[in-house]
N, C-alpha and C positions, 0 to 999 in steps of 0.2 A: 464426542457427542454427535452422533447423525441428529440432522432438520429433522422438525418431524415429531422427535418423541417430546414430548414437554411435558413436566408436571404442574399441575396447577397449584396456586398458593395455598397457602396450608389456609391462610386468615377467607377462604373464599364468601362472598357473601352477595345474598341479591339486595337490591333496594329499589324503592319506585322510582327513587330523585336521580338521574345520570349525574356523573361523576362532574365537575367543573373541572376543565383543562386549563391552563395556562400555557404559554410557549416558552419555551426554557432557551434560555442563550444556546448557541452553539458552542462546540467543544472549543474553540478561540477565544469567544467571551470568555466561558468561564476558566480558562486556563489565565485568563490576565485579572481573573477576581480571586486568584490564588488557589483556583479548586484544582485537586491532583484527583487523575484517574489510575486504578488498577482493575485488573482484572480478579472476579471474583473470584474466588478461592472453590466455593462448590458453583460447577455449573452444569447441573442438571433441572435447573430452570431458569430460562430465561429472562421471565419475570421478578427473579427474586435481585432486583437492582437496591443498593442501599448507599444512601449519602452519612456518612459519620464523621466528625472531627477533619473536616473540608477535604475529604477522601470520597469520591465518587465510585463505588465499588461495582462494578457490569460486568455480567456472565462473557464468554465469550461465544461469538458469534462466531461459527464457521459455514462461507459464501460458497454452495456450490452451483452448478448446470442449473437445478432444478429450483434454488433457492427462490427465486420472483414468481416463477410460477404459485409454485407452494405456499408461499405469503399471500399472494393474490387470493389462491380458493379459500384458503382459511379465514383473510377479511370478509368475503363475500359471503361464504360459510355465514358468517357472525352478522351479519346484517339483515339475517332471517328470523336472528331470537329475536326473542319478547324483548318489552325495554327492561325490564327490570333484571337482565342479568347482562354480568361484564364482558366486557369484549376484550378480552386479554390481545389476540394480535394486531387490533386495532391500535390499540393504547401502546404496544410494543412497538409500532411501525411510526406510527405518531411520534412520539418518545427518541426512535433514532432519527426519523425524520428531521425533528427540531435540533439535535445535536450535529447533526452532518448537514453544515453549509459550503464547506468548499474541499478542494481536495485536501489541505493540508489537513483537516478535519479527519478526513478517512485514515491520512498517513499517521498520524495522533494515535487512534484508534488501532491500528495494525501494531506500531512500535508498543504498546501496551501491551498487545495480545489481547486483545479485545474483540479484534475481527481478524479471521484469517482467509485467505482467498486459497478454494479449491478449486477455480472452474479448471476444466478440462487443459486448457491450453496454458496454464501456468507451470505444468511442470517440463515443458519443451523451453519455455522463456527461460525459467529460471536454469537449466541446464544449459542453454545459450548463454548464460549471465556470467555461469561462473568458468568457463573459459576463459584462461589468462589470454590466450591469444586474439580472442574477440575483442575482451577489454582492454588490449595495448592498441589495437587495432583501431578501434571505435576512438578512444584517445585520443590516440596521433592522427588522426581523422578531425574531429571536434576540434581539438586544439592547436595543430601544425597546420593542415591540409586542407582548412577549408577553403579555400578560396583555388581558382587558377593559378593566380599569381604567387602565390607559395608555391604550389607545385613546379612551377615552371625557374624560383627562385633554388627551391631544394637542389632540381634537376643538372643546372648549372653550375651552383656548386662541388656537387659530385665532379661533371666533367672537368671540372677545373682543378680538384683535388686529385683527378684520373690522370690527367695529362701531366703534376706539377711531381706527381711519385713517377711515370714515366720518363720526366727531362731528369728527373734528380735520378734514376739506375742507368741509363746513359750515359751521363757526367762522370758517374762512377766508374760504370764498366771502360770507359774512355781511359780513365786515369790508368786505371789496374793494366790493361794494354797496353798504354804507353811506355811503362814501367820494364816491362816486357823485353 
């Protein structure tokens, strides 16, 4: 699904009275009030979000370059009707707004397939990610090497395992000579 195309709800309807909002836990709350998310099944509208039998069902959302922008004119777009009709990407931005409070929030959301990240510079990360050799690298980095004093404890080791196979084939080659 490209931003962009949305169909509107099927139930669409005006009313004089604007809608009452509430603020809905974040996707943390509600994931410790035992509510499970999936991603909905048809997502060629974005709108068409449904809670059933403590299943939170939401279209997926895929994030590209141009997505914030595009949110933007379209809120602003809608803040020109009349009152008496809906403001679907108001109430959509709203709506994730209220659900996304902190990163694990977002990561929730992605591990679902709920949101997917297209910007531009994700596909050079992710091709950097999956490198075995970065990710032994990064590793042994993070977890052996961080400090000075690792490195300089690694270092010495090594020499000391260089010089102790150097005294042990001297030893040797000593013997084997002698023999001689």
């Amino acid at each position: 699904m490209m931003f962009g195309v949305f169909l509107l709800p099927r139930q669409y309807h005006k009313s004089n009275e604007r809608d009452k909002w509430e603020n809905i836990n974040s996707i943390s709350g509600l994931r410790e009030a035992g509510i499970k998310f999936k991603r909905a099944k048809d997502d060629d509208n974005l709108m068409d979000i449904k809670f059933v039998n403590g299943v939170l069902r939401i279209p997926q959302l895929i994030i590209y370059d141009e997505t914030e922008s595009q949110l933007m004119n379209l809120i602003a777009y809608e803040q020109y009707m009349s009152d008496g009709e809906r403001r679907y990407f108001s109430d959509y931005t709203f709506f994730m707004h209220c659900l996304i409070n902190t990163s694990n929030d977002v990561e929730l959301l992605r591990s679902c397939g709920i949101i997917e990240n297209c910007l531009g510079m994700t596909k050079n990360v992710n091709r950097h990610c999956q490198r075995r050799g970065k990710r032994w690298k990064a590793n042994l980095h993070r977890n052996y090497f961080n400090s000075p004093w690792t490195i300089i404890s690694f270092l010495a080791a090594v020499a000391l395992l260089v010089l102790t196979l150097t005294q042990t084939t001297y030893t040797v080659l000593t013997y084997y000579n002698r023999k001689r």
